[in-house]
Biotite code that builds the C-alpha atoms (Angstrom):
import biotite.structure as struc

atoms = struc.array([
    struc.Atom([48.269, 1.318, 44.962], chain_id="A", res_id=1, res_name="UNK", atom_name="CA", element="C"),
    struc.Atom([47.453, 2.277, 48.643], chain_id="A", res_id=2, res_name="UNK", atom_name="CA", element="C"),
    struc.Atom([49.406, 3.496, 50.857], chain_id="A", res_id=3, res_name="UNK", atom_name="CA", element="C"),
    struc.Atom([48.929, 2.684, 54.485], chain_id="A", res_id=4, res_name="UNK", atom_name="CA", element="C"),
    struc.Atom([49.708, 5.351, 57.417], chain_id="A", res_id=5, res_name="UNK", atom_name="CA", element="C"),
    struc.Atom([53.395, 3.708, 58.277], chain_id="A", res_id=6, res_name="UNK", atom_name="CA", element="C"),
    struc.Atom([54.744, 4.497, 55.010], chain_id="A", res_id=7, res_name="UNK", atom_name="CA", element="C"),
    struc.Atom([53.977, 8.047, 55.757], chain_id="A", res_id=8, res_name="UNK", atom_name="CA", element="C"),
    struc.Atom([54.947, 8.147, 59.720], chain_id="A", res_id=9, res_name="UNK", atom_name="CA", element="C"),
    struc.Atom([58.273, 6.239, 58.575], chain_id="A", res_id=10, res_name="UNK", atom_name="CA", element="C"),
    struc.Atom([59.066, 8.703, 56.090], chain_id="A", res_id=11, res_name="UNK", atom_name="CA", element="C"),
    struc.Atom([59.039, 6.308, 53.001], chain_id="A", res_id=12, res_name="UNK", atom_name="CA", element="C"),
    struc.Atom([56.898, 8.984, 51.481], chain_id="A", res_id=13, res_name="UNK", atom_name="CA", element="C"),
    struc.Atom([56.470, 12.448, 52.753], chain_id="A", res_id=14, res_name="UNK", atom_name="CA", element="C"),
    struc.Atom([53.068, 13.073, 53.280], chain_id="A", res_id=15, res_name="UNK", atom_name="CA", element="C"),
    struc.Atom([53.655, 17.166, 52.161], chain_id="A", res_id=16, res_name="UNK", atom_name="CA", element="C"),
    struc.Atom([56.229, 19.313, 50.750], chain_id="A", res_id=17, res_name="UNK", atom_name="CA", element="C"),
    struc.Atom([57.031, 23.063, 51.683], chain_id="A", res_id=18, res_name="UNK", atom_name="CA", element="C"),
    struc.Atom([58.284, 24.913, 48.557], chain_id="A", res_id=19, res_name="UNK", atom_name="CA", element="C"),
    struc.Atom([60.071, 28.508, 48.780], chain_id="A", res_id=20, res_name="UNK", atom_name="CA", element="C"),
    struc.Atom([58.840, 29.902, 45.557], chain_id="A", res_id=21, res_name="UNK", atom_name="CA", element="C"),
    struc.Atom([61.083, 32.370, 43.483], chain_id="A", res_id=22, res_name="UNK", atom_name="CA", element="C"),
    struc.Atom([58.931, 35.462, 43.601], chain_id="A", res_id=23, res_name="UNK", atom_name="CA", element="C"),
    struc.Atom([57.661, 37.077, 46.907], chain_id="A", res_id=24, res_name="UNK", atom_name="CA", element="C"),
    struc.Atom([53.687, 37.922, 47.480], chain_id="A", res_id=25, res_name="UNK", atom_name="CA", element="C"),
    struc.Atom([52.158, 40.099, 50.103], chain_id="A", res_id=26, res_name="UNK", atom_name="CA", element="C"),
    struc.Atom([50.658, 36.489, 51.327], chain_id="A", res_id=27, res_name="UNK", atom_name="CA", element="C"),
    struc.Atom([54.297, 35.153, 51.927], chain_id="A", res_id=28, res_name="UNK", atom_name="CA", element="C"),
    struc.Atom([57.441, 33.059, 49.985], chain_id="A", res_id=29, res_name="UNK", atom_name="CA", element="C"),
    struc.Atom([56.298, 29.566, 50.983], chain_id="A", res_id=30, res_name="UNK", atom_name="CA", element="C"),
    struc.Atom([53.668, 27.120, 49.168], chain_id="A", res_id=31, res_name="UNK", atom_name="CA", element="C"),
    struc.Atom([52.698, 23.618, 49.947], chain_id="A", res_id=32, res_name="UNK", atom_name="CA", element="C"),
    struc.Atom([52.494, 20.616, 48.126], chain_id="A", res_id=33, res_name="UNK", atom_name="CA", element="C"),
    struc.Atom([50.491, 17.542, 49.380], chain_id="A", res_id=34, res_name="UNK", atom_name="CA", element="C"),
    struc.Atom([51.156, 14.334, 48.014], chain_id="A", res_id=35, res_name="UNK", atom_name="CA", element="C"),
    struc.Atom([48.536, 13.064, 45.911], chain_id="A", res_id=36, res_name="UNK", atom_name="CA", element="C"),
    struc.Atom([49.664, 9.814, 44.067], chain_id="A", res_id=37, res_name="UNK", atom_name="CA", element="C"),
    struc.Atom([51.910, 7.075, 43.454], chain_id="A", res_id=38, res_name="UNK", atom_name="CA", element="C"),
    struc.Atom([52.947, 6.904, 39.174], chain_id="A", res_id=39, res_name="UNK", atom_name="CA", element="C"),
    struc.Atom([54.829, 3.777, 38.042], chain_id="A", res_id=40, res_name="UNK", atom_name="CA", element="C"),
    struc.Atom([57.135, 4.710, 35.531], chain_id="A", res_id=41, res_name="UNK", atom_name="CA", element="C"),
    struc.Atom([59.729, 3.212, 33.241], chain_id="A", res_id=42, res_name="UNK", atom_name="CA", element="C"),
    struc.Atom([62.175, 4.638, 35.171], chain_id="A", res_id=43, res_name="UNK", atom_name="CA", element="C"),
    struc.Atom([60.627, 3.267, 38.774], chain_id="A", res_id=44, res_name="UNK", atom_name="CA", element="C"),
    struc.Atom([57.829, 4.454, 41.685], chain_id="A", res_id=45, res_name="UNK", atom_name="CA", element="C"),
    struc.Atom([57.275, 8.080, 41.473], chain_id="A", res_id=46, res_name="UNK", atom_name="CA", element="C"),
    struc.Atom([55.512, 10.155, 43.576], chain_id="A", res_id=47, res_name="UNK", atom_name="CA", element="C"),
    struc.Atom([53.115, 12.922, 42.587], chain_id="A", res_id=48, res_name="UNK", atom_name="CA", element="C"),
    struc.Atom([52.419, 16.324, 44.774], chain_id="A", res_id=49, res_name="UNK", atom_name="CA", element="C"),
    struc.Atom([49.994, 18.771, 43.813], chain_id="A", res_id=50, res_name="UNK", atom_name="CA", element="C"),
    struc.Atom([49.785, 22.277, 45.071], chain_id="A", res_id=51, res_name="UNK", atom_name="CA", element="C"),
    struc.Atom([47.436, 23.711, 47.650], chain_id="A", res_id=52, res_name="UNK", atom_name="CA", element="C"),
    struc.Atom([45.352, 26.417, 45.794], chain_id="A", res_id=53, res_name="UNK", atom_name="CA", element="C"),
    struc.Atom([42.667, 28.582, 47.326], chain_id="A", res_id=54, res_name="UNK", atom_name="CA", element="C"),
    struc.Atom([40.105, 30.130, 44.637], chain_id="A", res_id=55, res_name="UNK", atom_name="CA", element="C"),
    struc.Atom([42.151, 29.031, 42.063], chain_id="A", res_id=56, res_name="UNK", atom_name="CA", element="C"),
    struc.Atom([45.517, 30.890, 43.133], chain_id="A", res_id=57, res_name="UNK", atom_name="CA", element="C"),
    struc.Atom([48.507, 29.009, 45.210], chain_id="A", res_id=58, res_name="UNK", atom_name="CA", element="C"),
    struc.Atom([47.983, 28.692, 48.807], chain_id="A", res_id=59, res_name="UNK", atom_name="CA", element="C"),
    struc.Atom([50.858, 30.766, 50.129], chain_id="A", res_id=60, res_name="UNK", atom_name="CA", element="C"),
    struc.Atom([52.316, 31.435, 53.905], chain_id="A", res_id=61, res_name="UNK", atom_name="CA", element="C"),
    struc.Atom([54.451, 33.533, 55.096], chain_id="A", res_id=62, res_name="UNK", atom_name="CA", element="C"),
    struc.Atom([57.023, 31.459, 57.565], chain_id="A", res_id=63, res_name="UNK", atom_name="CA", element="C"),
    struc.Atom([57.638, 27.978, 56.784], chain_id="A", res_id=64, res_name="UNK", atom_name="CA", element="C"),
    struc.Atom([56.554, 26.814, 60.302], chain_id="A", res_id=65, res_name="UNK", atom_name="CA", element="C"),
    struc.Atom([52.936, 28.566, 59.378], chain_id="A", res_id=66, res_name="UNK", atom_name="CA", element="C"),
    struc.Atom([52.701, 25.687, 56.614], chain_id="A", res_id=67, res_name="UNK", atom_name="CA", element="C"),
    struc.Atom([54.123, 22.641, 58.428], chain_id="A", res_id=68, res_name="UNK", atom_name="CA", element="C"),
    struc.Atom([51.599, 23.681, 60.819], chain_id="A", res_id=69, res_name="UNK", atom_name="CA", element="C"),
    struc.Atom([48.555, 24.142, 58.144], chain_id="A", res_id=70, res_name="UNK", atom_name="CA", element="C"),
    struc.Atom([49.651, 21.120, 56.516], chain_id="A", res_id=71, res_name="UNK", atom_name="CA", element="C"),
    struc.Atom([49.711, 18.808, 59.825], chain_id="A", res_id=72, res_name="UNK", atom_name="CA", element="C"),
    struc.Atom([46.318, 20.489, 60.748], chain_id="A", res_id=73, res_name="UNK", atom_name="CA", element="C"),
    struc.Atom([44.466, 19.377, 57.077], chain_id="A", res_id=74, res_name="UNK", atom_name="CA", element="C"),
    struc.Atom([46.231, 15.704, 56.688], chain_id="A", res_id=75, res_name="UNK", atom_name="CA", element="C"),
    struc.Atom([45.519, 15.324, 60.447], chain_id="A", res_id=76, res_name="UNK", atom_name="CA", element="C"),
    struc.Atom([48.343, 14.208, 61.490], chain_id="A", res_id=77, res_name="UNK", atom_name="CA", element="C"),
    struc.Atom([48.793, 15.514, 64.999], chain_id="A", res_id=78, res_name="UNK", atom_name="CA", element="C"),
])
């Protein structure tokens, strides 16, 4: 299933999702999630994030602004 840009601009979906993680790194507290896909389950429509990982480790920031920000830059949606 495809989802077009309204479902995403009328926040039906969120396009991205800032985590605070549990355990602090010099890199920061915060990760982010982008959505990658829609699963039909029993249960109903689920949606599916997957972290943001540079060379294999999680992509983390420091203020949780900093990954709005990133986030908005890489799904271009500014």
């Amino acid at each position: 299933m495809l989802l077009s840009k309204a479902s995403f601009s009328d926040q039906q979906v969120l396009p991205f999702i800032v985590k605070k993680e549990a355990k602090r790194t010099e890199d920061g507290v915060y990760s982010l999630h982008l959505f990658s896909r829609t699963v039909i389950t029993k249960e109903g429509r689920k949606y599916r994030y997957l972290p943001l990982k540079f060379e294999g480790e999680l992509a983390m920031f420091r203020k949780r602004k900093d990954a709005e920000e990133y986030a908005r830059y890489r799904l271009a949606l500014d």
